[in-house]
CHARMM-style PDB file with segment names, atoms N, HN, CA, C and O in Angstrom:
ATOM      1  N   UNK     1      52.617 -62.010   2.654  1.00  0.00      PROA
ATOM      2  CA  UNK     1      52.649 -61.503   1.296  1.00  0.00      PROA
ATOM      3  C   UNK     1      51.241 -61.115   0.880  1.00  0.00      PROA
ATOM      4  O   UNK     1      50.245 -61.684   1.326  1.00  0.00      PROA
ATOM      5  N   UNK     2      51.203 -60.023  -0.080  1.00  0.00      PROA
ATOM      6  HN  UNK     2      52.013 -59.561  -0.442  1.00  0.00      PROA
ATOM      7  CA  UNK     2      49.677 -59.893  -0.497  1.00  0.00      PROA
ATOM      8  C   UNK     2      49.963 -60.432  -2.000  1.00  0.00      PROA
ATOM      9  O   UNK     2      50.756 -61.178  -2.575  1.00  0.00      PROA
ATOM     10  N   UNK     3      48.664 -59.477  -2.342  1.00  0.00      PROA
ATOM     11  HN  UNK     3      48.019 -58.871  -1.875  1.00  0.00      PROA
ATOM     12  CA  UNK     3      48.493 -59.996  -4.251  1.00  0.00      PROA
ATOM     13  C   UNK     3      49.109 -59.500  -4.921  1.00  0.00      PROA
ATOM     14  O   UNK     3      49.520 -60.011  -5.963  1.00  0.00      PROA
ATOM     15  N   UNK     4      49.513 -57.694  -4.316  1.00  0.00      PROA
ATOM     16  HN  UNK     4      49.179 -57.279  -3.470  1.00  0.00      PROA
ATOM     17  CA  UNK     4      50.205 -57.113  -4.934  1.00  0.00      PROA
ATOM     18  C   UNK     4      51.461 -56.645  -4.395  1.00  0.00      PROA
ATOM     19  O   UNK     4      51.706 -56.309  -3.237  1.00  0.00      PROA
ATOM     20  N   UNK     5      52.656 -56.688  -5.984  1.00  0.00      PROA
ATOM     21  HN  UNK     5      52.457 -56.961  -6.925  1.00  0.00      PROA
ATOM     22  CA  UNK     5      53.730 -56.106  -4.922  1.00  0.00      PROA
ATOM     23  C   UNK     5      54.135 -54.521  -5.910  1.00  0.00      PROA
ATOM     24  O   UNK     5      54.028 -54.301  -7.117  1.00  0.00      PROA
ATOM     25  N   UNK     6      54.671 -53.547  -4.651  1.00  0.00      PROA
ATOM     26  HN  UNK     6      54.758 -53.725  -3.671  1.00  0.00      PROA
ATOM     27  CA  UNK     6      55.051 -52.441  -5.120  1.00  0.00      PROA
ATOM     28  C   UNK     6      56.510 -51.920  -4.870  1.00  0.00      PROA
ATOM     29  O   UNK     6      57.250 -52.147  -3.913  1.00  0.00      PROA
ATOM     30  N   UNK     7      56.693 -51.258  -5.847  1.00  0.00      PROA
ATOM     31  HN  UNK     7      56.092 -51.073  -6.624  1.00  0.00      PROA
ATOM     32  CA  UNK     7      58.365 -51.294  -5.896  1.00  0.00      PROA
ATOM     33  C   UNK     7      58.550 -49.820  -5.786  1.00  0.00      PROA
ATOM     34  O   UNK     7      57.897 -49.041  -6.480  1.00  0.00      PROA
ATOM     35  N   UNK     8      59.747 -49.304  -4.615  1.00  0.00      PROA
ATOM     36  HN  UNK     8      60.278 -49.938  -4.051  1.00  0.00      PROA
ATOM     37  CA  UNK     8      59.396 -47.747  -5.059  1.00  0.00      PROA
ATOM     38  C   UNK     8      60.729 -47.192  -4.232  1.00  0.00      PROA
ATOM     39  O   UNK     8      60.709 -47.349  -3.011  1.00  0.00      PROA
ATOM     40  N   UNK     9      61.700 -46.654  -4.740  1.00  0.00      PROA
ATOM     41  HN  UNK     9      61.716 -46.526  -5.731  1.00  0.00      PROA
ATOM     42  CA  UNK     9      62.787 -45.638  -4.213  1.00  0.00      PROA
ATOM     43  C   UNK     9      62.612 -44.595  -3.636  1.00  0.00      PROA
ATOM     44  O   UNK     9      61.853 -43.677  -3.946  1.00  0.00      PROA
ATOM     45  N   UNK    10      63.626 -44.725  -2.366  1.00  0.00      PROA
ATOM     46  HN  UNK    10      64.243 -45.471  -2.114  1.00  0.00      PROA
ATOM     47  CA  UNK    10      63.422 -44.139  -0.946  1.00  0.00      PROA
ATOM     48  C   UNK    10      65.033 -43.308  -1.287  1.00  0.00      PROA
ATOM     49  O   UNK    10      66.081 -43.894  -1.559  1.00  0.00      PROA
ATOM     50  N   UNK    11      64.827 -41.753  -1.169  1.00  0.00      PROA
ATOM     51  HN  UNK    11      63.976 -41.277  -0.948  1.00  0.00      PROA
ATOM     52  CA  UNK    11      66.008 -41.119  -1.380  1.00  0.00      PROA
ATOM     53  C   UNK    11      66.075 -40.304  -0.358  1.00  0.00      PROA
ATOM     54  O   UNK    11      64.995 -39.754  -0.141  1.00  0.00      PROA
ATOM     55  N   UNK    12      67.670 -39.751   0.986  1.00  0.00      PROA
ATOM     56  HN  UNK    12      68.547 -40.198   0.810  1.00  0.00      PROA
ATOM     57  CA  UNK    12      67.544 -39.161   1.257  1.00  0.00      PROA
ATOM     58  C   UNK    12      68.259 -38.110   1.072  1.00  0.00      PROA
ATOM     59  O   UNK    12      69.346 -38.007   0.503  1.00  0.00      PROA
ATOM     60  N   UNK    13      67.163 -36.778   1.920  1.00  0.00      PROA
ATOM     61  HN  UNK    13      66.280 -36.862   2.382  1.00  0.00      PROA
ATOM     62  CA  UNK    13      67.157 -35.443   0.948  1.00  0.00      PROA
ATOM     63  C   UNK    13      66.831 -34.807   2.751  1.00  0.00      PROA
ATOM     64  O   UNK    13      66.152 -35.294   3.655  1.00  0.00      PROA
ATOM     65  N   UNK    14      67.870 -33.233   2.667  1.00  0.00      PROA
ATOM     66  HN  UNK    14      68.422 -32.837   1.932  1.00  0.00      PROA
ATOM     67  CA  UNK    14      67.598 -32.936   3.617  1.00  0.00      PROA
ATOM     68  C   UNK    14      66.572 -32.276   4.049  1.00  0.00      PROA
ATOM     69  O   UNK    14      66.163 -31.624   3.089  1.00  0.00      PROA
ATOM     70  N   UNK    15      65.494 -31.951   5.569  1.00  0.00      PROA
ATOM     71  HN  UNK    15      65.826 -32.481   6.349  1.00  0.00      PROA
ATOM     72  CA  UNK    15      64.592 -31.590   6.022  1.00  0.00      PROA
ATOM     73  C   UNK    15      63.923 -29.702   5.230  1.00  0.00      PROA
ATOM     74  O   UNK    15      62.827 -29.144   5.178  1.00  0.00      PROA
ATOM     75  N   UNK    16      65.265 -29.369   4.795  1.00  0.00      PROA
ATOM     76  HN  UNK    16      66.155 -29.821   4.838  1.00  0.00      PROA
ATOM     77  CA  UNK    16      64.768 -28.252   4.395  1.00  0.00      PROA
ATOM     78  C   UNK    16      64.421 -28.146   2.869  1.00  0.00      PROA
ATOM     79  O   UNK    16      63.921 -27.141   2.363  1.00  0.00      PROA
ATOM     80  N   UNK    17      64.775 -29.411   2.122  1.00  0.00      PROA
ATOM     81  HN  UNK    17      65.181 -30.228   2.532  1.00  0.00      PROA
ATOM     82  CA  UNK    17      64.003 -29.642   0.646  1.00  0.00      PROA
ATOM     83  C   UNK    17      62.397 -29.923   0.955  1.00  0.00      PROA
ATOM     84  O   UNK    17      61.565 -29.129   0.516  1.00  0.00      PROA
ATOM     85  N   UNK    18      62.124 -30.707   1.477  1.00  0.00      PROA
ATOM     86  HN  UNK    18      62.800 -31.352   1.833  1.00  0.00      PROA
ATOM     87  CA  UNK    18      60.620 -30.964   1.803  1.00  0.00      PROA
ATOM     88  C   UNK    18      59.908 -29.767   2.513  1.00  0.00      PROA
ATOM     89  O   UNK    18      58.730 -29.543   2.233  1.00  0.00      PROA
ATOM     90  N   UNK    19      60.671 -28.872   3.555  1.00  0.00      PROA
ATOM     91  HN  UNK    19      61.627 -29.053   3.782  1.00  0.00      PROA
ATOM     92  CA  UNK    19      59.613 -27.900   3.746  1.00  0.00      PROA
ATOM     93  C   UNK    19      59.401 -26.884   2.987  1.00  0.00      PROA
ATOM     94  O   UNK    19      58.381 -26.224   3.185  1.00  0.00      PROA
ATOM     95  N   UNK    20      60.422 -26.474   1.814  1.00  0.00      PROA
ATOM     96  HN  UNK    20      61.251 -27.011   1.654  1.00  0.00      PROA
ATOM     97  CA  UNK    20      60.087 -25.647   0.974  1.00  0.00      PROA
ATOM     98  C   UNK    20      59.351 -25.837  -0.081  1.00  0.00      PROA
ATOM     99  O   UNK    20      58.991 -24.896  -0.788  1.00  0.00      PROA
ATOM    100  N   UNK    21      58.882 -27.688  -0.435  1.00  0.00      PROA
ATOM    101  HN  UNK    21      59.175 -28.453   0.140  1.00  0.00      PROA
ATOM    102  CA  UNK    21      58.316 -27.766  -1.068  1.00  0.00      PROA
ATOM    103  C   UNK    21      57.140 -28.232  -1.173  1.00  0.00      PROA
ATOM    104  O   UNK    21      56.498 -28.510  -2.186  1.00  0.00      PROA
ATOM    105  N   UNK    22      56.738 -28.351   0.451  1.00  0.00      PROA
ATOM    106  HN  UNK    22      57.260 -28.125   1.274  1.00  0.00      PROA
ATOM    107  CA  UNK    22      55.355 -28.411   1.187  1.00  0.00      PROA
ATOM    108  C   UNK    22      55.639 -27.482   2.331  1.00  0.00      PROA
ATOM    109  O   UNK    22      56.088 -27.969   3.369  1.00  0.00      PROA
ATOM    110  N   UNK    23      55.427 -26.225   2.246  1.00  0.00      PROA
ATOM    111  HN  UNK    23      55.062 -25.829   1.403  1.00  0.00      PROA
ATOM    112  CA  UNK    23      55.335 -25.806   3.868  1.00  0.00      PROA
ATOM    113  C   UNK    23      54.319 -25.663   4.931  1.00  0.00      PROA
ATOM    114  O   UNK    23      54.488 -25.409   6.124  1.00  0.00      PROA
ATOM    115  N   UNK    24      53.094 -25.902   4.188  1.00  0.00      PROA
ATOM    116  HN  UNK    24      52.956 -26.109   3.219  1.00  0.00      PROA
ATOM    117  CA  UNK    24      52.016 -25.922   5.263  1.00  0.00      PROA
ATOM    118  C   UNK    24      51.689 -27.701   5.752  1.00  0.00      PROA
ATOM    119  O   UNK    24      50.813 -28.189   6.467  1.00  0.00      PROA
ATOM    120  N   UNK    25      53.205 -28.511   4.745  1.00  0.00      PROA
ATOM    121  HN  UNK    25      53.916 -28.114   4.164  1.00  0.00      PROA
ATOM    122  CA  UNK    25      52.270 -30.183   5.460  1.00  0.00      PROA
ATOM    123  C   UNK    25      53.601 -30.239   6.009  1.00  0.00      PROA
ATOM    124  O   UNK    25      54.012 -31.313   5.570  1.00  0.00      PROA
ATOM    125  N   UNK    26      54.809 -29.582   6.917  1.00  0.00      PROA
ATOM    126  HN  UNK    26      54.476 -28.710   7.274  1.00  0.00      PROA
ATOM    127  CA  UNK    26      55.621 -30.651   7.502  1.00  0.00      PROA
ATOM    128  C   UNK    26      55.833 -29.947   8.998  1.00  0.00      PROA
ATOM    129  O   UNK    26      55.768 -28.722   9.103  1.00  0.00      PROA
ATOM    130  N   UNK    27      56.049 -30.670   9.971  1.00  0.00      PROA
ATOM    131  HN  UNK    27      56.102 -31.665   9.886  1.00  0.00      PROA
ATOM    132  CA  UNK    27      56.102 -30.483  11.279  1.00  0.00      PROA
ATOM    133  C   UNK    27      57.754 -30.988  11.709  1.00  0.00      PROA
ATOM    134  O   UNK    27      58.076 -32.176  11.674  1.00  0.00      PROA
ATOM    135  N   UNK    28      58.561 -30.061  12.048  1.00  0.00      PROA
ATOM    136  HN  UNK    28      58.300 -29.096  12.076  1.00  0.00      PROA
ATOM    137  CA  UNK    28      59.621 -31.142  12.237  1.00  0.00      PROA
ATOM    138  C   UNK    28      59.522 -30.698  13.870  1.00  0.00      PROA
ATOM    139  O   UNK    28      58.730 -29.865  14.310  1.00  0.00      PROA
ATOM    140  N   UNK    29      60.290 -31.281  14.479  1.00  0.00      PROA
ATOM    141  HN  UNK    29      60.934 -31.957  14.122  1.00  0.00      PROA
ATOM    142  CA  UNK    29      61.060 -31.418  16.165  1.00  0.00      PROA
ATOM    143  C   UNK    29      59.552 -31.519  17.007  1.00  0.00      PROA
ATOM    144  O   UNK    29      59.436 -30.965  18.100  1.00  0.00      PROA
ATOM    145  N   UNK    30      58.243 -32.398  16.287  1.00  0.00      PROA
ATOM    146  HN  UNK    30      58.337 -32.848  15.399  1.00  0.00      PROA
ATOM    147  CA  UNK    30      57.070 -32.072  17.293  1.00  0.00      PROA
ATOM    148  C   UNK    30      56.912 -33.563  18.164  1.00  0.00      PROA
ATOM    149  O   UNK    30      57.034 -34.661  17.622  1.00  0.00      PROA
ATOM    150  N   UNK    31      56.734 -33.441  19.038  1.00  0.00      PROA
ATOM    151  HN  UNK    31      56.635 -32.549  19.478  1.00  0.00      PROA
ATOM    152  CA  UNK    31      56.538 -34.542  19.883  1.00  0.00      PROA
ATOM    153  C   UNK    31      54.734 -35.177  19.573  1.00  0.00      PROA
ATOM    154  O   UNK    31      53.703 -34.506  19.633  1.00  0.00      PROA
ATOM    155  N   UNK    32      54.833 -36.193  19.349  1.00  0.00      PROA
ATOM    156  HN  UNK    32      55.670 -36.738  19.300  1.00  0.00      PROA
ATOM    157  CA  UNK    32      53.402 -37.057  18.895  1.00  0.00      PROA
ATOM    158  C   UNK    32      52.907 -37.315  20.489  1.00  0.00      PROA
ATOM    159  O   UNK    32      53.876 -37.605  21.190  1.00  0.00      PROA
ATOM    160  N   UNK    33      51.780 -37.283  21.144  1.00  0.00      PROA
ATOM    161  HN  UNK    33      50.992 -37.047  20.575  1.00  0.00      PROA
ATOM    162  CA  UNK    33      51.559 -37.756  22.217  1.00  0.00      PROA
ATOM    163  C   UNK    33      50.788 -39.092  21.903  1.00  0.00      PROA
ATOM    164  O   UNK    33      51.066 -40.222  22.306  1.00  0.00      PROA
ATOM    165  N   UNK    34      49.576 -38.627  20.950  1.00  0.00      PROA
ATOM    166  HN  UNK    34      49.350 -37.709  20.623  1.00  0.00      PROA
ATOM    167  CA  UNK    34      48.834 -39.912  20.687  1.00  0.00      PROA
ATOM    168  C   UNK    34      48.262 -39.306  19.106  1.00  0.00      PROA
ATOM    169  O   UNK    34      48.087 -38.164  18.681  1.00  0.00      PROA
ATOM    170  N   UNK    35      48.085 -40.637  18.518  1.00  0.00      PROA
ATOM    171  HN  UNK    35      48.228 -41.565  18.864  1.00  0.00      PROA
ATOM    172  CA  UNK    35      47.010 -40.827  17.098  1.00  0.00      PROA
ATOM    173  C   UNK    35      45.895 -41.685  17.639  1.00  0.00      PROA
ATOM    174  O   UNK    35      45.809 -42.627  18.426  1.00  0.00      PROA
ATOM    175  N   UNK    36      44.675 -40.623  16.529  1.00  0.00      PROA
ATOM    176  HN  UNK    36      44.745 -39.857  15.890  1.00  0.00      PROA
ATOM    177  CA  UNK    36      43.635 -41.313  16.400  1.00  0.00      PROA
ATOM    178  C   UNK    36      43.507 -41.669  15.386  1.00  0.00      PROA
ATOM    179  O   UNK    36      43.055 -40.799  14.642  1.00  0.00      PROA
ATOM    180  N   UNK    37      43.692 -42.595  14.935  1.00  0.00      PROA
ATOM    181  HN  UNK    37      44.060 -43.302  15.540  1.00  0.00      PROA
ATOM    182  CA  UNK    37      43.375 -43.123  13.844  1.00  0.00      PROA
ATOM    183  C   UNK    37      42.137 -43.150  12.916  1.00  0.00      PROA
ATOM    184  O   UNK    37      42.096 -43.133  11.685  1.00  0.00      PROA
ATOM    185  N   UNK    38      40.584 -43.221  14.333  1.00  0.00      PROA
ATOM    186  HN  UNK    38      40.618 -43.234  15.332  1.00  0.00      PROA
ATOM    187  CA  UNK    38      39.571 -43.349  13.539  1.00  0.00      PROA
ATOM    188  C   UNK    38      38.978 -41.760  12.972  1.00  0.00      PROA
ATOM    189  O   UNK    38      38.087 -41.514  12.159  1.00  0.00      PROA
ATOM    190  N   UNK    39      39.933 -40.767  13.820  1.00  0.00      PROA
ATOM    191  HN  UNK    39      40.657 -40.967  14.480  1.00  0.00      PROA
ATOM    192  CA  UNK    39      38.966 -39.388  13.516  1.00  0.00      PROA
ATOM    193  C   UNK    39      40.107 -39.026  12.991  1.00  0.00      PROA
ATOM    194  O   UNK    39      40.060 -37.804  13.133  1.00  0.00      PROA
ATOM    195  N   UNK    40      41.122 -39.271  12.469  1.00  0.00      PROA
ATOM    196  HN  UNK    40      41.160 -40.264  12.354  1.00  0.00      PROA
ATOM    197  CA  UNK    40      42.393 -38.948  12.263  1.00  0.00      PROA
ATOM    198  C   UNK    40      43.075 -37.916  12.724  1.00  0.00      PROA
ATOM    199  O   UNK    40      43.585 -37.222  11.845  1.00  0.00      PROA
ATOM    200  N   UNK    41      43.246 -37.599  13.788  1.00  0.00      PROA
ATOM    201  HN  UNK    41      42.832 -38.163  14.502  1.00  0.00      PROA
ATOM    202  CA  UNK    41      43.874 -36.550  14.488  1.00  0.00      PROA
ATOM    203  C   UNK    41      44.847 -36.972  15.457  1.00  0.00      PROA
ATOM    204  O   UNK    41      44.779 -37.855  16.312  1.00  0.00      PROA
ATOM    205  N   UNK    42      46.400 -35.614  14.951  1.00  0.00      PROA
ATOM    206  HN  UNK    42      46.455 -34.897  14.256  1.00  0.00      PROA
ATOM    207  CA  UNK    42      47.268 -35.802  15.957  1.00  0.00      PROA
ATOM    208  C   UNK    42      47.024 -35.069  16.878  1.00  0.00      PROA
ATOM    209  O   UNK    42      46.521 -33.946  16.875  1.00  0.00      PROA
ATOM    210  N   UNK    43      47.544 -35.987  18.075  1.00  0.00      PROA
ATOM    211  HN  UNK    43      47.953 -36.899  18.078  1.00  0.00      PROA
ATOM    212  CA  UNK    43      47.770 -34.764  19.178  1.00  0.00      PROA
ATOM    213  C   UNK    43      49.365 -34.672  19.863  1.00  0.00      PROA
ATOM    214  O   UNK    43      50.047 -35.476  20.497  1.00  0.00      PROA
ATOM    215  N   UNK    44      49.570 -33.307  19.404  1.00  0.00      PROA
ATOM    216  HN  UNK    44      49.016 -32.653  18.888  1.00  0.00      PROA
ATOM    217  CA  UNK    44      51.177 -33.026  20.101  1.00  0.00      PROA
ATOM    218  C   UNK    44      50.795 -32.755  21.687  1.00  0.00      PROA
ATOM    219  O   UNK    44      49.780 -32.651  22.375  1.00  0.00      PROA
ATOM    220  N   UNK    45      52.448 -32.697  21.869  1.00  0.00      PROA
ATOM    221  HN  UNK    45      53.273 -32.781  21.310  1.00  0.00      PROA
ATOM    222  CA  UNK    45      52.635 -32.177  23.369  1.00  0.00      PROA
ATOM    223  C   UNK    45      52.340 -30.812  23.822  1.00  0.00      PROA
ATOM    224  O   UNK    45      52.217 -30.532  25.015  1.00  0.00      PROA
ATOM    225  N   UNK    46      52.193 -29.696  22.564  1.00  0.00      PROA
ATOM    226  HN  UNK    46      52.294 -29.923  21.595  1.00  0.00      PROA
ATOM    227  CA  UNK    46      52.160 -28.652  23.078  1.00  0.00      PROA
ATOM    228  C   UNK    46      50.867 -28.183  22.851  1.00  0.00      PROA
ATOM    229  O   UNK    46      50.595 -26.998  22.660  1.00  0.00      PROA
ATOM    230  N   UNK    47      49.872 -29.330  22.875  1.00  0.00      PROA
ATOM    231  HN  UNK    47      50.094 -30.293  23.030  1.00  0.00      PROA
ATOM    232  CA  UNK    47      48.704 -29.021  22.711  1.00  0.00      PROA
ATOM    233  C   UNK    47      47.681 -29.012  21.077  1.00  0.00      PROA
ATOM    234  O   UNK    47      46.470 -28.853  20.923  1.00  0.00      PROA
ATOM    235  N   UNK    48      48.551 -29.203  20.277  1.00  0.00      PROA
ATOM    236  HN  UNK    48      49.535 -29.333  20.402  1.00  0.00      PROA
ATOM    237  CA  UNK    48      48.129 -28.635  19.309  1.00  0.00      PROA
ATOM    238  C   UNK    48      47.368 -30.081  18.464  1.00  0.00      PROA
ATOM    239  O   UNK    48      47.986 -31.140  18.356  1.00  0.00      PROA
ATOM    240  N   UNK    49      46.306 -29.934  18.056  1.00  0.00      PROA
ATOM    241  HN  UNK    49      45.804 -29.074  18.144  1.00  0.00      PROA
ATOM    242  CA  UNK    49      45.483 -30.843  17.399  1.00  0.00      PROA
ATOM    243  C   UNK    49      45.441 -30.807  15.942  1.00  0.00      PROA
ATOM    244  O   UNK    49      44.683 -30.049  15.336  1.00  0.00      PROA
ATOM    245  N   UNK    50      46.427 -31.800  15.241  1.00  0.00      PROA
ATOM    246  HN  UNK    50      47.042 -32.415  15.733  1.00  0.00      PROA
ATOM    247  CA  UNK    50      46.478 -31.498  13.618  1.00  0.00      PROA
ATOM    248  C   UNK    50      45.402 -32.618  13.188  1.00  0.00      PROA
ATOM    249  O   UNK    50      45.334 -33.638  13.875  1.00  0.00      PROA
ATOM    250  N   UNK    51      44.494 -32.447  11.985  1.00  0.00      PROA
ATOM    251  HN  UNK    51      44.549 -31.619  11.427  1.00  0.00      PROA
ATOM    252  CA  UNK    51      43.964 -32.809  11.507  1.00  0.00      PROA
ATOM    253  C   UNK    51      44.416 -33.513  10.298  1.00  0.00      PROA
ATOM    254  O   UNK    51      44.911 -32.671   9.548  1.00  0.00      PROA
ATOM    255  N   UNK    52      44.467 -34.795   9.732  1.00  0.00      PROA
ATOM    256  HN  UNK    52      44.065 -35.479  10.341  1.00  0.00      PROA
ATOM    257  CA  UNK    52      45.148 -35.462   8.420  1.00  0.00      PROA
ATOM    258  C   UNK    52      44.687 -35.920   7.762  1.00  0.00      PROA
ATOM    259  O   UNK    52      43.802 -36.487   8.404  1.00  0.00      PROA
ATOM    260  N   UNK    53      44.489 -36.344   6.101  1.00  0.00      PROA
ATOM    261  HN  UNK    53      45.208 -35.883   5.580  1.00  0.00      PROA
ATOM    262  CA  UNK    53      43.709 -36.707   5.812  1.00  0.00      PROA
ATOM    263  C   UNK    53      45.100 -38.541   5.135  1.00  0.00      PROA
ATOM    264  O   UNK    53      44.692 -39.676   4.886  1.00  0.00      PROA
ATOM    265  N   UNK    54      46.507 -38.068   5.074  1.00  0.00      PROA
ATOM    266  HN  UNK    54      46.838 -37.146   5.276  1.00  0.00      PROA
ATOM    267  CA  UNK    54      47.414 -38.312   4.668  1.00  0.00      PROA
ATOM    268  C   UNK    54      48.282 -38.515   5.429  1.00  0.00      PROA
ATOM    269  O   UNK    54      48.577 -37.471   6.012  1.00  0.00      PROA
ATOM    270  N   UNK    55      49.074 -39.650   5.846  1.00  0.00      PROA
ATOM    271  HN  UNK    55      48.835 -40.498   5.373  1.00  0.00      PROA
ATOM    272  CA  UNK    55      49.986 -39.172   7.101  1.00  0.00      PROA
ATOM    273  C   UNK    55      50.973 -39.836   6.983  1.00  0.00      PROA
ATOM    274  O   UNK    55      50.832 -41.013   7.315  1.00  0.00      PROA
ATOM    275  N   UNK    56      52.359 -39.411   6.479  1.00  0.00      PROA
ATOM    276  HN  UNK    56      52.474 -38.455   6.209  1.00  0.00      PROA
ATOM    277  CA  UNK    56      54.023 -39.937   6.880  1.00  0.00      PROA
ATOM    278  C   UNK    56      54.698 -39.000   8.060  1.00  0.00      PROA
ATOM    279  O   UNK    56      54.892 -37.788   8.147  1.00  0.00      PROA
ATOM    280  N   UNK    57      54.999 -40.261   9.039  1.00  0.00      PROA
ATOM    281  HN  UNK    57      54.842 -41.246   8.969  1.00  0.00      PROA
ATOM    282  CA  UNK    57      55.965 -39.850  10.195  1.00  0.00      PROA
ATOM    283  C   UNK    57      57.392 -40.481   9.546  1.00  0.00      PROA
ATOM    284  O   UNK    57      57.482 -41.689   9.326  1.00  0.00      PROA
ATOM    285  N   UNK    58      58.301 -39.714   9.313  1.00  0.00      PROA
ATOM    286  HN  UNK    58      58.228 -38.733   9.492  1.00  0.00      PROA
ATOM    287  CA  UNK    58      59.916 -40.325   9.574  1.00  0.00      PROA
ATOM    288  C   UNK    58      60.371 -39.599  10.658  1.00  0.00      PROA
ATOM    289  O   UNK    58      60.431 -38.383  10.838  1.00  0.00      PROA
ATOM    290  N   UNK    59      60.751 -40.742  11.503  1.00  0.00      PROA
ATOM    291  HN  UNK    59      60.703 -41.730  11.357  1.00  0.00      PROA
ATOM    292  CA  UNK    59      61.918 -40.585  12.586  1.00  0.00      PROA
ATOM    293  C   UNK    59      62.885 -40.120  12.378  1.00  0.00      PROA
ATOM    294  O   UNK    59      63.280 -39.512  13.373  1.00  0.00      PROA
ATOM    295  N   UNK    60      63.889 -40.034  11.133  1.00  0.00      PROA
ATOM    296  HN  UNK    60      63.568 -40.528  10.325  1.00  0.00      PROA
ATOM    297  CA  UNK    60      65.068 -39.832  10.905  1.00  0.00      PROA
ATOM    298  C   UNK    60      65.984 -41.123  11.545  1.00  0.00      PROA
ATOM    299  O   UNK    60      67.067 -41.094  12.128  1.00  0.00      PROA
ATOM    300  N   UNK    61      65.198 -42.136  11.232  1.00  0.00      PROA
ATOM    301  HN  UNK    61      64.318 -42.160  10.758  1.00  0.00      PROA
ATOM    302  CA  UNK    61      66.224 -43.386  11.826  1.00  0.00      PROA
ATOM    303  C   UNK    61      67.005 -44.224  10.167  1.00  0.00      PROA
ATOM    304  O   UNK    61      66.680 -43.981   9.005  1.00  0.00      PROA
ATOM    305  N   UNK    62      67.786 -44.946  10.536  1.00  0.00      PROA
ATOM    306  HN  UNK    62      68.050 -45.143  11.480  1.00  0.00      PROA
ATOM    307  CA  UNK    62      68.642 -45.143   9.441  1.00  0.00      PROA
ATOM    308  C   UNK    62      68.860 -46.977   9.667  1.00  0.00      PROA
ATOM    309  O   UNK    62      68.887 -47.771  10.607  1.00  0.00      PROA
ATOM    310  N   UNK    63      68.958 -46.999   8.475  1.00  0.00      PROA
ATOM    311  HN  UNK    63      68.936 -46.354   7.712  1.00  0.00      PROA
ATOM    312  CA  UNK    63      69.234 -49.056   8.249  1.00  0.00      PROA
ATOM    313  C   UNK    63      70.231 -49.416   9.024  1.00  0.00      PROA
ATOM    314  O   UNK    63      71.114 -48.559   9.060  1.00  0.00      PROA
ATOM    315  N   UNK    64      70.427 -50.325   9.640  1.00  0.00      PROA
ATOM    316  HN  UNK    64      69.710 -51.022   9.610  1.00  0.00      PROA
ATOM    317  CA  UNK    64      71.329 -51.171  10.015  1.00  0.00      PROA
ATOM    318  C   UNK    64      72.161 -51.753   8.577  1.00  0.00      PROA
ATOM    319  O   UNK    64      71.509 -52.544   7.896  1.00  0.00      PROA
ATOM    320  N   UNK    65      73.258 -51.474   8.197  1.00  0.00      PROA
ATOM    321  HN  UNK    65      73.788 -50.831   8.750  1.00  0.00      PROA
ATOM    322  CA  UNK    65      73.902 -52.198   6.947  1.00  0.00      PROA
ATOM    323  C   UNK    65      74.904 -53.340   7.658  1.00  0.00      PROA
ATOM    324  O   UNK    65      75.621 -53.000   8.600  1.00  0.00      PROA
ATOM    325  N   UNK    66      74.909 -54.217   7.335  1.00  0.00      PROA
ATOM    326  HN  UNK    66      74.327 -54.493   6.570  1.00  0.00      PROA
ATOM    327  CA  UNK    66      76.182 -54.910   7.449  1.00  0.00      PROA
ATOM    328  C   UNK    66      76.908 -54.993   6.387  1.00  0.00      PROA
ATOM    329  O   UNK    66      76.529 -54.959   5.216  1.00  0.00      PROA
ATOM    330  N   UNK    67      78.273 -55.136   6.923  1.00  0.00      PROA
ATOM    331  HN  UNK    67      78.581 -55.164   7.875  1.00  0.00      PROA
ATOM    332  CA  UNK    67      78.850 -55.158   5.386  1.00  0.00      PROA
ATOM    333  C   UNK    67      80.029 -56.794   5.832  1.00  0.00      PROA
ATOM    334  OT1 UNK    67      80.750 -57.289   4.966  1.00  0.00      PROA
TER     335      UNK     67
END
């Protein structure tokens, strides 16, 4: 636990709401090879070196619910 706690709603919304409403920050179907964390740079598979200053990856993975 820390000192602080934050409370915050997670809605999902499909891939093509977010790129129209960021299109120069979303990457979809790119393969991550490695992060650097300290220089902050991705590196994909197809070579390509993105620079971040900000960084959310979703998988598109989903909760386990039990019911």
């Amino acid at each position: 636990m820390s000192k602080f706690l934050e409370e915050f709603d997670v809605e999902e919304k499909p891939f093509s709401h977010l790129a129209e409403q960021y299109p120069n920050l979303v990457i979809k179907n790119t393969v991550l090879e490695r992060l650097d964390t300290d220089q902050q740079i991705l590196f994909c598979s197809n070579n390509v070196q993105i620079q971040y200053d900000k960084l959310c990856i979703c998988t598109g993975a989903r909760p386990k619910v039990s019911t």
